[in-house]
N, C-alpha and C positions, 0 to 999 in steps of 0.2 A: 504494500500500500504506500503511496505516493503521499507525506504530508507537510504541509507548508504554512508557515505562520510570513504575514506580511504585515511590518511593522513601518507606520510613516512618525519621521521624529521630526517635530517643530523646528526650524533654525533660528538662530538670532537675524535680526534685521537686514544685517550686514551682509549675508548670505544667502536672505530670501528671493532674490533673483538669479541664485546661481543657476547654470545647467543640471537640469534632471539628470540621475545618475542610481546605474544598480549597479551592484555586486554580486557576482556570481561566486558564492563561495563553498566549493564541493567539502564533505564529511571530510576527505582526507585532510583538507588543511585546517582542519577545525583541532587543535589541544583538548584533551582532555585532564582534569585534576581531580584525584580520588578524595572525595570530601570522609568515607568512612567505608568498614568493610564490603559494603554491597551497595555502596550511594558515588556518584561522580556527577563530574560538572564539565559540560560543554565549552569552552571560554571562545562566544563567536567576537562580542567585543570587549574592549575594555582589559583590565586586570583581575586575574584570581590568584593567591598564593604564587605570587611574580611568574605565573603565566600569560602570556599577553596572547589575546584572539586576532585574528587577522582583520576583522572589521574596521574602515577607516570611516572614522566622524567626526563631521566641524567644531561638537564640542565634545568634552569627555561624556563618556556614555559609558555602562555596563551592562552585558545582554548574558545573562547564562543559562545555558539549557541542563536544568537538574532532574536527573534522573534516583529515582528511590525505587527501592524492592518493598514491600511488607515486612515492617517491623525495625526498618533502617531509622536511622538516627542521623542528622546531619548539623554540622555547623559552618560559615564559613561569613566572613566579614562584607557588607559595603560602606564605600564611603560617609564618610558625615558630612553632613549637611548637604547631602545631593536628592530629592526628590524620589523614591524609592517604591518596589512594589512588587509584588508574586503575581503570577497569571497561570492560573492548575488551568492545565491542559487538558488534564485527567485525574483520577485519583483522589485519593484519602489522605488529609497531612495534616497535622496541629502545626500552628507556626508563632515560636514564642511560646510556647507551653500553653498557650490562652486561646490562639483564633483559631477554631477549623477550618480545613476547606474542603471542602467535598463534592464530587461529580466533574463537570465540564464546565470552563469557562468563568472560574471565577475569576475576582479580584481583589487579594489583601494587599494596602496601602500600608508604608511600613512607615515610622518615625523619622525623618529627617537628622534625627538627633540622635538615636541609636544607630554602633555598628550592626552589632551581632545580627546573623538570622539563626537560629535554630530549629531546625524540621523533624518531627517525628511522622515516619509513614505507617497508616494505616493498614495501607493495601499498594500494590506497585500504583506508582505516580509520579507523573511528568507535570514539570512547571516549570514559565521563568521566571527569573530575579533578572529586573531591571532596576537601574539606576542613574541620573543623569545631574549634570551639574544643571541648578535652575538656570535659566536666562534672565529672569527677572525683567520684561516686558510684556504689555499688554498685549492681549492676543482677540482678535476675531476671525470667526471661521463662518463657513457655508462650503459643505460637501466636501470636498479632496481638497477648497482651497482654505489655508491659514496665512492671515497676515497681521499686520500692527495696532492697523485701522479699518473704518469702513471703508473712508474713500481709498486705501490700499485693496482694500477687498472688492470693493466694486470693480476698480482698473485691472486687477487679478480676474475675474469674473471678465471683462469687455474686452480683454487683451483673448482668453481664450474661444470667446462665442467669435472674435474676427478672424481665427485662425495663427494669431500670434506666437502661439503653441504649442504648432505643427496639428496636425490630423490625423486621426483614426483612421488605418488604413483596413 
């Protein structure tokens, strides 16, 4: 089975008219770092346990794909003061001894102000741990586009109905 998580991350101002840009980044070059005896961690961006993921971002970013068995136990650090959070893919996990998560598609928002994550699995469970340094700018959106302002977001919006940014072939 073929599966795929597509993640759009806000840029700063500065940046917001850069050229569109993907990364193609196969399993092999993805690190892995063994968080405990049957629990690891994917490091596609950012730092883990001074492994660094091949992911290139405008600003620092941390994207980890953690993988848990039943009954696994895990810990491993994010930054402070960066914006923070879990995304269960799947699965059964306490996170912090306090928050469950369970089934598909959650989402626990972590403390900015705590490193620690700590995961206790329930049952095998996939999740990320993201984390990003804030930008600390105003943000409005409509559909795929985010910008500053309205009238950023309008010109964003009348730039693509003119074809400004390119076509659907």
């Amino acid at each position: 089975m073929f599966e795929m998580i597509q993640l759009w991350v806000n840029l700063p101002k500065s940046h917001k008219m850069s050229p569109p840009r993907y990364q193609a980044i196969l399993k092999e070059q993805i690190p892995i770092v063994k968080l405990s005896p049957g629990a690891y961690a994917r490091i596609i961006a950012g730092e883990l346990s001074g492994v660094k993921g091949p992911a290139q971002t405008f600003t620092p970013i941390n994207l980890f794909d953690v993988r848990l068995n039943a009954g696994d136990r895990a810990e491993f650090s994010l930054p402070s003061g960066q914006n923070a959070g879990l995304v269960l893919l799947r699965g059964n996990v306490v996170v912090n001894s306090s928050q469950p998560l369970k089934g598909e598609a959650q989402l626990a928002l972590l403390s900015p102000a705590g490193e620690r994550v700590s995961l206790e699995a329930k049952e095998e469970t996939t999740l990320l741990a993201l984390s990003g340094e804030p930008i600390d700018e105003p943000v409005e959106s409509y559909g795929p586009f985010v910008m500053n302002t309205r009238e950023e977001l309008q010109q964003a919006v009348d730039d693509y109905r003119s074809g400004k940014m390119g076509h659907v072939a």
